[in-house]
N, C-alpha and C positions, 0 to 999 in steps of 0.2 A: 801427502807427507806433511809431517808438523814441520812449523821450519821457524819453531821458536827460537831453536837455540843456532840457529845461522846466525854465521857474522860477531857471536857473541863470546868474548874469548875467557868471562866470568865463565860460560856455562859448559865449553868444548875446553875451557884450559889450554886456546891458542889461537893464538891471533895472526890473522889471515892474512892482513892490509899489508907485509913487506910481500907474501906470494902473490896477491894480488895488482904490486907494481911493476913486479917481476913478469909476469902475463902480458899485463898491458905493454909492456916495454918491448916483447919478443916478437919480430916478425918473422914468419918462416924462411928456412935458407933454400933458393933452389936446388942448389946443390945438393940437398938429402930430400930425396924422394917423400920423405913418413915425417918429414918435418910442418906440412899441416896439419895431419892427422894426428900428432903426437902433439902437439901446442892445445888440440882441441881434447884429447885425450885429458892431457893435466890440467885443463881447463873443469874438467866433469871431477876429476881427484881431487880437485881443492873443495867442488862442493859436498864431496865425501867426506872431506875432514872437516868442514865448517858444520855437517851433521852431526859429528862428533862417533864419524864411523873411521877405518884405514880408509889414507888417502890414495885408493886404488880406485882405477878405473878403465873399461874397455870398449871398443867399439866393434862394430860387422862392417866390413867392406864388402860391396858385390865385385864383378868381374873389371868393371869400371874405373874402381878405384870410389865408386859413391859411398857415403856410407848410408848403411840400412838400417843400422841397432845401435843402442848404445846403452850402458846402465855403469854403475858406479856402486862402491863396494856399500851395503844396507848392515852388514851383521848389527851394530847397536838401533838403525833407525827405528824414529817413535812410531809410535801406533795409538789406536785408539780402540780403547774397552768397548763393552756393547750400550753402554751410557752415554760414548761419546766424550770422554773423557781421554786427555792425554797422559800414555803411558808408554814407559821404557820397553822396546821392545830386543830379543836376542835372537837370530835366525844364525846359526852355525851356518848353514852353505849360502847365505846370502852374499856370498864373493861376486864383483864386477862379474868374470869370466863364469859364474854358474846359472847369474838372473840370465844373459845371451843364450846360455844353453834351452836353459825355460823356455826364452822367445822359438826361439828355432825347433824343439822337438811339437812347440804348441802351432808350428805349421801358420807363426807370426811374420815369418821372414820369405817371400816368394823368392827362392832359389834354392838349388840343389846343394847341403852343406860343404861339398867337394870343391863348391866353384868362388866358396868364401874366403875368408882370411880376416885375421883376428887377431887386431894391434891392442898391447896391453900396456899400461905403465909399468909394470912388475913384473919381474919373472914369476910365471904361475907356479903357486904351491902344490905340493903332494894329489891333494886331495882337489884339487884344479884340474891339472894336467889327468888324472886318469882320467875325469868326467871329458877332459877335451879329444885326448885320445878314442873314447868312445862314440863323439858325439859327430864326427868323419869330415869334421871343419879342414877345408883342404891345407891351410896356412897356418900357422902361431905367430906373431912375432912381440917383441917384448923389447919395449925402454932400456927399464934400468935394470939389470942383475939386482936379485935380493942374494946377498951370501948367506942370511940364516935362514930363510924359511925356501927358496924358490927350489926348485924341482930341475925344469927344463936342461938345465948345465950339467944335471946327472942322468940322463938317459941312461948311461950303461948301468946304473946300479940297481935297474929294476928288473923283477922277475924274467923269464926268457919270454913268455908270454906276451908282455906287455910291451917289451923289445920289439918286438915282431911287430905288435899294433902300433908302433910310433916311427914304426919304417913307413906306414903309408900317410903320413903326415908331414909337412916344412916345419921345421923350429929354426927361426934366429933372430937373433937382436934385429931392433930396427933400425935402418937406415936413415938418423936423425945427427941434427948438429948436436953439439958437443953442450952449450947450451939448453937445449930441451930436455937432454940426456939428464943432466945434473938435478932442471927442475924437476923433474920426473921423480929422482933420487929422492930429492929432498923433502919433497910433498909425501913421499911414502917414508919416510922414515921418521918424519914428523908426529910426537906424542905419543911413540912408541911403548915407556912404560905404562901410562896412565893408559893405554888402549891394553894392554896385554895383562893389567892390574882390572878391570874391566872384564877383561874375558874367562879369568884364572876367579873372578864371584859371582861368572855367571855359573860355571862348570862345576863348581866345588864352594856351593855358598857356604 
């Protein structure tokens, strides 16, 4: 990964260093179960947005509670030409929750996907949740609610089909402080137009 424009808020149009004292500042609460998991979560989201991708990010838990995966959201990361040259690159499903999927059907992850669970900063999108739905991950669980783009909070409004498929699945918020909750929020809703201004000349130059 290029990782020119980390840290560099000329180049991502946002600057990191208040998320970043915010982090350092947070220590898990025992009291919520997902509250290291979710600290380490937003930890992988900020460097999604210091990429100058959504500040989304997820992880694999085994039976344990260990984690075994982990990836963060890539749709804008760089890439490089066959010269070796640095260029902008745009992967539509390159979402935190569909690189895990990748891991896991690529037979990267030694465990049965039933006996997993899969903490997210963001309520999964549309186009998330069916891929998760299909991909027989025993658990979902999710940060922050997105109210405009997230899926998860509308199971009933999808086809009877898919209804069906998402009975043999957990979906719920995670069981995090109120605190991580917010970062979580915030790191995803961060540079929102300039990300969605980004997406709308990738789709329609």
């Amino acid at each position: 990964m290029d990782n020119t424009d980390k840290a560099n808020p000329a180049a991502t149009g946002v600057d990191t260093a208040a998320f970043i004292r915010r982090i350092d500042q947070l220590r898990p609460d025992p009291d919520y179960r997902d509250d290291s998991h979710g600290l380490h979560c937003c930890r992988l989201a900020l460097d999604a947005l210091e990429q100058g991708n959504y500040g989304v990010a997820a992880i694999l838990t085994d039976p344990q509670g260990e984690v075994v995966a982990q990836s963060e959201n890539r749709v804008f990361s760089s890439g490089r030409n066959d010269r070796g040259q640095s260029e902008r690159a745009y992967h539509s499903s390159a979402h935190a929750e569909m690189l895990l999927i990748d891991q896991l059907e690529e037979q990267q992850i030694p465990y049965p996907p039933e006996q997993l669970t899969m903490l997210v900063t963001l309520e999964p999108c549309p186009m998330c949740l069916a891929r998760l739905l299909l991909s027989g991950i025993g658990s979902v669980r999710y940060i922050a609610r997105d109210l405009e783009g997230g899926m998860l909070s509308h199971l009933d409004k999808l086809p009877p089909a898919w209804r069906n498929l998402s009975q043999l699945q957990n979906h719920y918020q995670a069981h995090v402080s109120e605190p991580v909750r917010q970062l979580a929020m915030d790191i995803g809703s961060t540079n929102l137009p300039a990300l969605r201004a980004k997406l709308l000349k990738q789709i329609r130059p």
